[in-house]
C-alpha positions in Angstrom: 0.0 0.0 0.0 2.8 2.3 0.8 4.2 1.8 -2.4 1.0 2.7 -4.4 0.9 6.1 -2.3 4.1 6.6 -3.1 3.2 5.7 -6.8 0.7 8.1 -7.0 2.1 11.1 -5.5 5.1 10.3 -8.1 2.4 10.5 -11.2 1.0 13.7 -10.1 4.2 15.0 -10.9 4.5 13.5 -14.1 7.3 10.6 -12.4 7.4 7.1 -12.5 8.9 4.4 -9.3 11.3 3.6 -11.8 12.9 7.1 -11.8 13.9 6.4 -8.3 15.2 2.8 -8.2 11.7 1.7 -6.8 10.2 -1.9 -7.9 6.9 -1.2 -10.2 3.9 -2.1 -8.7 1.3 -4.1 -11.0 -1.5 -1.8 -12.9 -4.5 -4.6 -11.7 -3.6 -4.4 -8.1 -4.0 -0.9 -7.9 -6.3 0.9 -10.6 -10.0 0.2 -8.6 -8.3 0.8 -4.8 -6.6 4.4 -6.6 -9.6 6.2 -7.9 -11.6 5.1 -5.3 -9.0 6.9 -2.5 -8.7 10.4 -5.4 -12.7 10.3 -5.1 -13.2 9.7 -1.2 -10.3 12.6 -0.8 -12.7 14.7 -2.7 -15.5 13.7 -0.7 -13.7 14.1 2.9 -12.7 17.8 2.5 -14.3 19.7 5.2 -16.8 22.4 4.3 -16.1 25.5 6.6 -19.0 27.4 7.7 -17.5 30.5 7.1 -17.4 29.9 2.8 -20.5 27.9 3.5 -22.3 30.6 4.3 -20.1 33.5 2.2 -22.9 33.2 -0.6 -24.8 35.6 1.9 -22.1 38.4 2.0 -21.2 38.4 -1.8 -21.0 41.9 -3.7 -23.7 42.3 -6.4 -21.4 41.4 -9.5 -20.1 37.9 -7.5 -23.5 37.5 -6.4 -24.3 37.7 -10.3 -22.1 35.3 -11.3 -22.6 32.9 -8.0 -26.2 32.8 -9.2 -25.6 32.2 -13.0 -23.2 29.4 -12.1 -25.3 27.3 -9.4 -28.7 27.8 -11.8 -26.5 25.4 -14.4 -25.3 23.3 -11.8 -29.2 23.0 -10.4 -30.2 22.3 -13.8 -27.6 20.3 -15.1 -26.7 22.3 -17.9 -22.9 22.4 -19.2 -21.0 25.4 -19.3 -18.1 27.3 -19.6 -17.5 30.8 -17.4 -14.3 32.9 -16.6 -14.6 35.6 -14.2 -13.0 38.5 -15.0 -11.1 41.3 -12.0 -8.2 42.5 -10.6 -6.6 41.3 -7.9 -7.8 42.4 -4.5 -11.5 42.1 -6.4 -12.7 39.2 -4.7 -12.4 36.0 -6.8 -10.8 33.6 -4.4 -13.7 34.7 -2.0 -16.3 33.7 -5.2 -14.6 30.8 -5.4 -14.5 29.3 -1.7 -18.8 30.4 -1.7 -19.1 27.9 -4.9 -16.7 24.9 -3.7 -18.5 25.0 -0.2 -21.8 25.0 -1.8 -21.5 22.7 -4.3 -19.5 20.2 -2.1 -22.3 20.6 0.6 -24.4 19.0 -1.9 -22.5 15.9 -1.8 -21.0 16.9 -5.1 -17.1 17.0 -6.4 -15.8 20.2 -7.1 -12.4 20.7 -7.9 -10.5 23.5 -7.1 -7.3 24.0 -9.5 -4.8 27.1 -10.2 -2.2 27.9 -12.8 0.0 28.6 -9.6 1.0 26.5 -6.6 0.2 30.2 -4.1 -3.1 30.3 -5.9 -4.3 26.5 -5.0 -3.4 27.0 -1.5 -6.0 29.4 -1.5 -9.1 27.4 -1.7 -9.7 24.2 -0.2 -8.3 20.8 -1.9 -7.0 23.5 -4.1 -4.0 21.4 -6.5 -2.0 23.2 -9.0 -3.9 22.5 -13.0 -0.6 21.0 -14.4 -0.8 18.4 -11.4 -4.6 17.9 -11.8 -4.8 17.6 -15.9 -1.5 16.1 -16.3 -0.1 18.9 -18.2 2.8 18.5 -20.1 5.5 20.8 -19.6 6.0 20.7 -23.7 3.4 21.9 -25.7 2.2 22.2 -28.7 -1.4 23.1 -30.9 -1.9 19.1 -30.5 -1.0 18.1 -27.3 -3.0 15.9 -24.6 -2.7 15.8 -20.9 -0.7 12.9 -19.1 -4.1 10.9 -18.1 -5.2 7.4 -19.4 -8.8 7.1 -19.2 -8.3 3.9 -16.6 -6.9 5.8 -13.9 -7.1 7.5 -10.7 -6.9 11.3 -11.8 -9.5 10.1 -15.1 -11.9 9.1 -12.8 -11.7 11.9 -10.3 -12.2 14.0 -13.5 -15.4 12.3 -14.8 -17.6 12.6 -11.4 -16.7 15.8 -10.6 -19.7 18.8 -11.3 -17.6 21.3 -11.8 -13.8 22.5 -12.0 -12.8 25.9 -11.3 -9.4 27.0 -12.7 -7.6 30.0 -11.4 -5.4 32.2 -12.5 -6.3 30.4 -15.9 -5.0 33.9 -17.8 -1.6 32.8 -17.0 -2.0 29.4 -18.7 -0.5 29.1 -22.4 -3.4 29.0 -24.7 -1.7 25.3 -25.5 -2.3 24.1 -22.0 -6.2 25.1 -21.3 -6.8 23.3 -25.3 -5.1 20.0 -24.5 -6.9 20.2 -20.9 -10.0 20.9 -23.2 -9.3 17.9 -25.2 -8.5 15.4 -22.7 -11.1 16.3 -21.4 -13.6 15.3 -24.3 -11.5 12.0 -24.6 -11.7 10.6 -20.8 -15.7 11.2 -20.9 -16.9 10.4 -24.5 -18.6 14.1 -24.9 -17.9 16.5 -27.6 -18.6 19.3 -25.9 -16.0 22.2 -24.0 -14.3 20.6 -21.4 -16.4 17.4 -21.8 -19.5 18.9 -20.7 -18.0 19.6 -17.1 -19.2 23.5 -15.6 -15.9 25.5 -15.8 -15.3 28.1 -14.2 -12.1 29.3 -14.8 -10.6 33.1 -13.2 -7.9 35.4 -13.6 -6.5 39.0 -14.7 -5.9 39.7 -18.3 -4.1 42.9 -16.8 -1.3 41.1 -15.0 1.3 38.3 -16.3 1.2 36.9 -19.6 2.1 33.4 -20.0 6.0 33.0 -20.2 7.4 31.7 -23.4 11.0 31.4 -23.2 13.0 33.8 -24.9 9.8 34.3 -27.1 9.0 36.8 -29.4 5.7 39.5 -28.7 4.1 37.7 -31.6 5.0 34.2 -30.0 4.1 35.3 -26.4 0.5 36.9 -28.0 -0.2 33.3 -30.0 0.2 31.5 -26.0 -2.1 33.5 -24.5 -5.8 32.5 -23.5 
């Protein structure tokens, strides 16, 4: 068992046991017993009261978008949103209201982030390259790092809805292979396989970092 965890942890980082000297552990013994532990780590994250209950104190332009959000995931309607602002605006408190509520439901919501700061923020918040399996190489045809058998597939197919911050920092490259992974671990054709985005960020601060790129390069990355 403790070399699975340790298995695990590796692939979430894009590493295999064999990178270390560590004896392989067999892809039947493991594959039910892993996405059942990523999906009852979903389930046992603790709902504060305080997010809980931040729908009440939201500002009328979250409030808007808190609203227009939950009325798809009440009706089960697919969607794609990205919430726009500053920093210092709010978002992170948006955020925390929607995971709380959602996951009070008995619903998975995960909470991902371009940045490692950014996931800290919210609760079960994991950095998007670790979540999707992002390669760090990308190109107009890439796919994430996920075969549909395992673990971090599964996670991905139950959950309601992802939010993705900081997403205006991704390259353009990384948000359309998470877009078509995405379609290929749940057999839908539609954005992000049907899942409710809801991705957040600041088109006024960083732009995504291509190395020694050109403007025209570094315009073509962005989201």
């Amino acid at each position: 068992m403790i070399l699975i965890d340790i298995r695990v942890f590796l692939e979430s980082m894009s590493k295999k046991l064999s990178d270390y000297d560590l004896p392989n552990v067999s892809a039947h013994i493991d594959l039910q017993s892993r996405g059942h532990r990523e999906v009852q780590e979903e389930y046992s994250i603790n709902v504060e009261y305080e997010d809980l209950h931040a729908r009440d104190s939201l500002n009328p332009d979250q409030k808007f978008a808190y609203d227009e959000i939950m009325s798809h995931v009440d009706q089960n309607i697919t969607g794609v949103f990205f919430i726009d602002g500053p920093g210092g605006t709010g978002k992170t408190f948006l955020y925390k209201a929607l995971l709380a509520n959602i996951r009070a439901r008995g619903l998975i919501a995960l909470a991902t982030a371009t940045s490692g700061v950014a996931a800290n923020n919210m609760p079960g918040g994991r950095t998007a390259h670790s979540r999707f399996g992002i390669s760090l190489n990308l190109d107009n045809k890439s796919m994430c790092k996920i075969t549909k058998q395992s673990g971090k597939a599964q996670i991905l197919r139950k959950a309601k809805v992802i939010i993705w911050d900081e997403a205006a920092m991704a390259k353009r490259q990384a948000v359309e292979a998470v877009d078509r992974t995405m379609q290929d671990i749940t057999y839908e054709k539609l954005p992000f396989g049907g899942k409710i985005m809801v991705m957040g960020g600041d088109f006024r601060q960083v732009l995504p970092v291509v190395r020694r790129g050109t403007r025209a390069q570094i315009v073509d990355s962005s989201l």
